[in-house]
C-alpha positions as CSV (number, residue, x, y, z in Angstrom):
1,X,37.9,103.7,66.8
2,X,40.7,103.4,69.1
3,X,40.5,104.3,72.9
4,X,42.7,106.8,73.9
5,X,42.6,105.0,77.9
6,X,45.8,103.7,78.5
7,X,45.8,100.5,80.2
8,X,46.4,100.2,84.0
9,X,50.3,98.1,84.7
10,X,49.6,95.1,85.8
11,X,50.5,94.6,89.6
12,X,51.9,91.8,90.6
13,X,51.8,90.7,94.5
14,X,55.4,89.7,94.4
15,X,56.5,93.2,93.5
16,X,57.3,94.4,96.7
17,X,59.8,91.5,97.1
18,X,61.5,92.5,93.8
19,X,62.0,96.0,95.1
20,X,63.6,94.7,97.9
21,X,66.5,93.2,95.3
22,X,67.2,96.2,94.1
23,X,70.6,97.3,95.9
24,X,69.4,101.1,95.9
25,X,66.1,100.5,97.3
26,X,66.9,98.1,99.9
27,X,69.3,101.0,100.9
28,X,66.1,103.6,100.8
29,X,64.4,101.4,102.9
30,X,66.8,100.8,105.6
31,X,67.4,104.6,105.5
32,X,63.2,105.3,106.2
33,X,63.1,102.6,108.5
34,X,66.0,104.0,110.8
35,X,65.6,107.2,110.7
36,X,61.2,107.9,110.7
37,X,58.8,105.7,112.5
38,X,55.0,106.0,111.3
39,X,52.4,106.6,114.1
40,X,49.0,106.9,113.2
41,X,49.3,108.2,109.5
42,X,51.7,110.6,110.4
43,X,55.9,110.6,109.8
44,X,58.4,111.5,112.7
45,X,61.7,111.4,113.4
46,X,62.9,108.6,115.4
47,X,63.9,109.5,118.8
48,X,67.6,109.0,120.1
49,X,66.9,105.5,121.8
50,X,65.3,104.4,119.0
51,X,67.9,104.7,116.2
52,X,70.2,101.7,115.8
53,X,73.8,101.7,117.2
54,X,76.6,103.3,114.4
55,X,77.7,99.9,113.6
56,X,74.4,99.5,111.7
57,X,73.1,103.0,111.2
58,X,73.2,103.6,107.2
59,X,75.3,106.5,107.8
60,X,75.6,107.0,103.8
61,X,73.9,106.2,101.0
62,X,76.9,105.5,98.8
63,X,78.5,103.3,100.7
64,X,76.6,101.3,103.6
65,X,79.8,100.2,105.6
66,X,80.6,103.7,105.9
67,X,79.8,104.2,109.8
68,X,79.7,106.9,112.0
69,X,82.2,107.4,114.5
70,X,84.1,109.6,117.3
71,X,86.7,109.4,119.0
72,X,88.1,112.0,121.8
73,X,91.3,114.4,121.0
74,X,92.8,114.4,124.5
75,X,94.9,117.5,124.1
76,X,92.1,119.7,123.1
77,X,89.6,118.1,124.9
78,X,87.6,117.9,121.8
79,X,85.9,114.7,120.1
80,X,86.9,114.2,116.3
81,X,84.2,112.6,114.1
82,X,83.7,111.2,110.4
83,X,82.0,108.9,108.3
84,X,83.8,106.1,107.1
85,X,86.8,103.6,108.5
86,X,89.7,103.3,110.8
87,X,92.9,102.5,109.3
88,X,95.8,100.5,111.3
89,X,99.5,100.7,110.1
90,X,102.1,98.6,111.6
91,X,105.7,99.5,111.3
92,X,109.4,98.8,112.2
93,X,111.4,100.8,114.6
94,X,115.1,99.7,114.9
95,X,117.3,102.2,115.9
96,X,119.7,100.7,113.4
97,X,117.2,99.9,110.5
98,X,115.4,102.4,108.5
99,X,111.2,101.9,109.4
100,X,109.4,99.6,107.5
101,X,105.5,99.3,106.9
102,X,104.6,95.8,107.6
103,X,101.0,95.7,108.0
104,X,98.5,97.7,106.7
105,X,94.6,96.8,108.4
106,X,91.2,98.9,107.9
107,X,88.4,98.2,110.3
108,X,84.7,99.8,110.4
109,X,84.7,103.1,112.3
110,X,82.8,102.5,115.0
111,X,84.7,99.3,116.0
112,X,87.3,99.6,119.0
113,X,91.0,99.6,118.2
114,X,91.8,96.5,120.6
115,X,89.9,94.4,118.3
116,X,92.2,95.0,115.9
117,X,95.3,93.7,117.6
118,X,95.0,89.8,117.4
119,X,93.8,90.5,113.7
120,X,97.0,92.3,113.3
121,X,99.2,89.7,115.2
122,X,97.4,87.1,113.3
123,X,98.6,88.3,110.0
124,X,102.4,89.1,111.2
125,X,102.6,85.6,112.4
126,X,101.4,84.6,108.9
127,X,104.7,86.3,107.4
128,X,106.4,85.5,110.4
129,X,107.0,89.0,110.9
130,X,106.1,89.1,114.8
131,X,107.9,91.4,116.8
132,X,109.2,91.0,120.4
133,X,107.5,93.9,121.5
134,X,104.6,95.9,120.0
135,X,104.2,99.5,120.9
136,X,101.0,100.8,120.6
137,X,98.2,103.1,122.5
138,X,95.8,103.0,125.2
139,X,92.9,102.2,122.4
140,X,94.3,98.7,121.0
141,X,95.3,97.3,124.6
142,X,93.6,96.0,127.5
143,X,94.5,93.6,130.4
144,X,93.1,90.5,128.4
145,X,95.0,91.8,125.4
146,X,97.9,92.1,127.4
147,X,98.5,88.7,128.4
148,X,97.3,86.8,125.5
149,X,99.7,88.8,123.1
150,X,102.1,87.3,125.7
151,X,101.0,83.7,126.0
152,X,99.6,83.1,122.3
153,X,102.1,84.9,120.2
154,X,105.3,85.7,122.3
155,X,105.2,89.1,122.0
156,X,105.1,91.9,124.8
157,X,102.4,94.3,124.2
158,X,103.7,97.9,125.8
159,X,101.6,100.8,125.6
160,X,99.7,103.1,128.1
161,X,97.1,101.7,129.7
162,X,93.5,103.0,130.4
163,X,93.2,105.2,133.9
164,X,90.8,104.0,137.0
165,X,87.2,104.9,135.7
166,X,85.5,104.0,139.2
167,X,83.8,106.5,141.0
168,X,86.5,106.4,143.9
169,X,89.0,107.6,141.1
170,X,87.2,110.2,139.2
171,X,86.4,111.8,143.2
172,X,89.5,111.4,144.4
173,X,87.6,109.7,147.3
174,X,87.9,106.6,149.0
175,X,90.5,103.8,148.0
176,X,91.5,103.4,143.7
177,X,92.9,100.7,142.2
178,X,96.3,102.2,142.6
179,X,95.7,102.4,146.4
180,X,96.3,98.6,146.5
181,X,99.8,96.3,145.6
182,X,99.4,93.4,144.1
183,X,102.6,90.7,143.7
184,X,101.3,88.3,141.7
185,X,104.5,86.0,142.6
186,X,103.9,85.5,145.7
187,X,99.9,85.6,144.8
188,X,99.6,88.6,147.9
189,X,97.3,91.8,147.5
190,X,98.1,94.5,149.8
191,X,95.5,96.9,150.7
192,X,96.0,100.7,151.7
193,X,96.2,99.5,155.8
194,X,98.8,97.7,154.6
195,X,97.3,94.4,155.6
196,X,98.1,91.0,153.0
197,X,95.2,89.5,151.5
198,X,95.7,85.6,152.4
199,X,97.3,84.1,149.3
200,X,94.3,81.2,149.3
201,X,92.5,83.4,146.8
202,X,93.5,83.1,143.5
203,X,94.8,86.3,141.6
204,X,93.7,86.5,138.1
205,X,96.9,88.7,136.1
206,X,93.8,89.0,133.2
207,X,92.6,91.6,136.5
């Protein structure tokens, strides 16, 4: 007579590395891992400082390079978020020339816009479609990007840039940045007394 006891699977101690192979379980895992912690048998929530940055929170499931990010609507003084990517056209503008796409660029979401500049000027060089001057906003230009647009690819990099963030500025106390004049020709800084800081000292443009 038969048994009717079904056998026990066989476990195998390299199973748990298999799983990790699996594309959609690797996924569960980093999802468990970033989002609960385990403390003394019991499941939680992670708190805010312990879940990793949006660049490598698993924001989705369906797509793991799908980040989380934000970015601040000035005009309503409102933030706009999503899950996903950024997106970076680059276009003609010739008064005399009808506009031209020619550079289309997607980044992750959470990754600044300025990063995507010298990727952009990279690939125009490539076609040798540089321009001589490249409009674009505050988010895709800083002082650094501003002169080595200049000095690597001959192109004048014009947009708005960022406001004074020190305390001094935001109090409207003290001396700003814009308090002071600086001629980089003749290497002079001129401070709100109007006195000249002595030309011996170096001024960095990059500053």
């Amino acid at each position: 007579m038969r048994s009717s006891r079904r056998r026990a699977a066989p476990r195998h101690r390299s199973g748990s590395a298999w799983c990790r192979l699996v594309p959609a379980l690797e996924t569960l895992r980093r999802v468990w891992v970033q989002n609960y912690t385990l403390t003394e048998g019991q499941v939680g929530w992670r708190a805010d400082d312990g879940i990793p940055p949006a660049a490598q929170f698993v924001s989705s499931p369906y797509d793991c390079d799908a980040n989380h990010a934000h970015y601040a609507r000035k005009e309503t003084v409102t933030w706009v978020t999503w899950v996903g990517y950024k997106v970076h056209l680059t276009e003609t503008c010739e008064d005399d020339a009808p506009c031209l796409i020619t550079h289309v660029a997607t980044s992750a979401g959470p990754i600044v816009d300025a990063a995507a500049t010298p990727v952009i000027h990279d690939a125009l060089e490539c076609h040798d479609l540089l321009p001589a001057a490249h409009l674009v906003d505050t988010g895709s230009l800083d002082a650094a990007l501003l002169v080595a647009s200049a000095e690597r690819y001959g192109v004048d990099l014009v947009g708005p840039t960022r406001p004074d963030s020190h305390w001094q500025a935001r109090a409207n106390a003290g001396f700003a940045a814009q308090d002071f004049r600086v001629d980089f020709d003749a290497q002079e800084a001129t401070c709100p007394a109007w006195l000249r800081w002595p030309h011996q000292h170096q001024l960095d443009a990059r500053h």
